[in-house]
Wavefront OBJ file of the C-alpha trace (Angstrom):
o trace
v -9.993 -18.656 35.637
v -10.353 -17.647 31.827
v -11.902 -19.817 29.476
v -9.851 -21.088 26.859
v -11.919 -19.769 23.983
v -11.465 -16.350 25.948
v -7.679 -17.007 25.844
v -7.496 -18.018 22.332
v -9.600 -14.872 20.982
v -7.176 -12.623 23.211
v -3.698 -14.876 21.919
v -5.249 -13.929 18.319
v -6.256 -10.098 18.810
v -2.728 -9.579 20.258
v -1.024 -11.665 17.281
v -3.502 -9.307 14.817
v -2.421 -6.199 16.667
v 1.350 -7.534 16.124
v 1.072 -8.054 12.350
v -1.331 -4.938 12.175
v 1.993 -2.914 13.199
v 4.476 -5.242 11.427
v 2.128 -4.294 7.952
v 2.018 -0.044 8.966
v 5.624 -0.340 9.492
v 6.576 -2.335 6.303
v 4.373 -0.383 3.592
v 5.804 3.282 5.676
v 8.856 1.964 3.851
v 7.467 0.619 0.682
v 5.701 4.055 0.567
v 8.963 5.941 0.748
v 10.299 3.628 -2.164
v 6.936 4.164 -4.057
v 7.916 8.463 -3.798
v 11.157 7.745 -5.012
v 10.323 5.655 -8.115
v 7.910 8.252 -8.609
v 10.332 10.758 -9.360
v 12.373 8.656 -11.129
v 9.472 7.694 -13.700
v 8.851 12.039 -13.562
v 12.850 11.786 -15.039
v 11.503 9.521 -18.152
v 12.935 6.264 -16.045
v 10.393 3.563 -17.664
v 11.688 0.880 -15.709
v 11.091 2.339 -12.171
v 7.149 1.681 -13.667
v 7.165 -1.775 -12.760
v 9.019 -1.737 -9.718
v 5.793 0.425 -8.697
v 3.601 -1.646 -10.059
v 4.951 -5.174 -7.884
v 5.039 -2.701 -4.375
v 2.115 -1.506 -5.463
v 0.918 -5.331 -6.175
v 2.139 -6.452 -2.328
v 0.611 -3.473 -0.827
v -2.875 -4.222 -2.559
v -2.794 -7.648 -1.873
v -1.928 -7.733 1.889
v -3.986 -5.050 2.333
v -7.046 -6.970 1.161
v -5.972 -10.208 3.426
v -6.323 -7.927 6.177
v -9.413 -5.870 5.697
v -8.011 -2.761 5.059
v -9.764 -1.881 2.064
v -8.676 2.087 1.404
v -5.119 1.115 0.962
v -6.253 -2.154 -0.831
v -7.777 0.214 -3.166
v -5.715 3.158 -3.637
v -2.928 0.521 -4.233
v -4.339 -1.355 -6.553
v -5.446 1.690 -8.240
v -1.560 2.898 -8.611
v -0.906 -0.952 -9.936
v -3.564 -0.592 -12.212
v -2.766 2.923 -13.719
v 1.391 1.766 -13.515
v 0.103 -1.032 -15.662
v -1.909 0.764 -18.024
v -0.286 0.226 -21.811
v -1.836 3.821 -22.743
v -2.400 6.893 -20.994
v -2.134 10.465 -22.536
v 1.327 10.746 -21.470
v 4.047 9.999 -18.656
v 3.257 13.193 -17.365
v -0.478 12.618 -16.649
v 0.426 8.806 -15.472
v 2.619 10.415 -12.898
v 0.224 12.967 -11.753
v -2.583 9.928 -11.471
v 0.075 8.109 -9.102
v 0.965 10.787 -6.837
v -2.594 11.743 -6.353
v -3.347 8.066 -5.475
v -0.161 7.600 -3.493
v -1.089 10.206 -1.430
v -4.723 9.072 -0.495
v -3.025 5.742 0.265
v -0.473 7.464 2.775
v -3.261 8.873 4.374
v -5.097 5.768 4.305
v -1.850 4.005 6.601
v -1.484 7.327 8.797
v -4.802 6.404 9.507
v -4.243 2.858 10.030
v -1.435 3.651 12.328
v -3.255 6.016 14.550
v -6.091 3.454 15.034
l 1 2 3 4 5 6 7 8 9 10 11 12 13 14 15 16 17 18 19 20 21 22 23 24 25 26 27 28 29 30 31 32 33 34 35 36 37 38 39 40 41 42 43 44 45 46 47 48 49 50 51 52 53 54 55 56 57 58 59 60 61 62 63 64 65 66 67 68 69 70 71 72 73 74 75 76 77 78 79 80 81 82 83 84 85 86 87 88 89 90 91 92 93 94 95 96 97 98 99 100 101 102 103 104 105 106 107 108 109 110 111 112 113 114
């Protein structure tokens, strides 16, 4: 017979691997959404900016309640540079967040394969 504590600390890895999954599945999308605003900010579209920045916001923060601190990071560096009241131009804010959007989808790929 299994001992409770055993139980419980199997009820919550299964529940962590379930939310783990719910998370990858969830920011795949936001990600997808993030690539599209993206362009649309590359089109001079100043309010797509902060509907980055608030995925970007969700990403960083639920990232960091679980642990996963690359795409905690990478994410909250695309909210941060989203946010930023001066930069040299659009241009280089763009090229900032696609560089950091793509270290973050290669953060989740490897969050998914794991």
């Amino acid at each position: 017979m299994n001992d409770p504590t055993q139980d419980q600390q199997a009820a919550i890895r299964q529940r962590m691997a379930q939310l783990r999954a719910q998370f990858v599945k969830r920011t795949q999308g936001e990600l997808a959404s993030m690539s599209g605003l993206l362009e649309r900010v590359r089109q001079g579209d100043a309010a797509a900016l902060r509907d980055m920045e608030l995925l970007a916001h969700k990403i960083n923060g639920t990232g960091a309640t679980f642990g996963f601190v690359g795409i905690s990071t990478h994410a909250g560096e695309i909210e941060r540079m989203v946010a930023a009241e001066k930069c040299a131009s659009d241009a280089e804010r763009a090229d900032y967040v696609a560089a950091s959007l793509q270290r973050l989808q290669g953060e989740l790929k490897l969050l998914a394969e794991d």
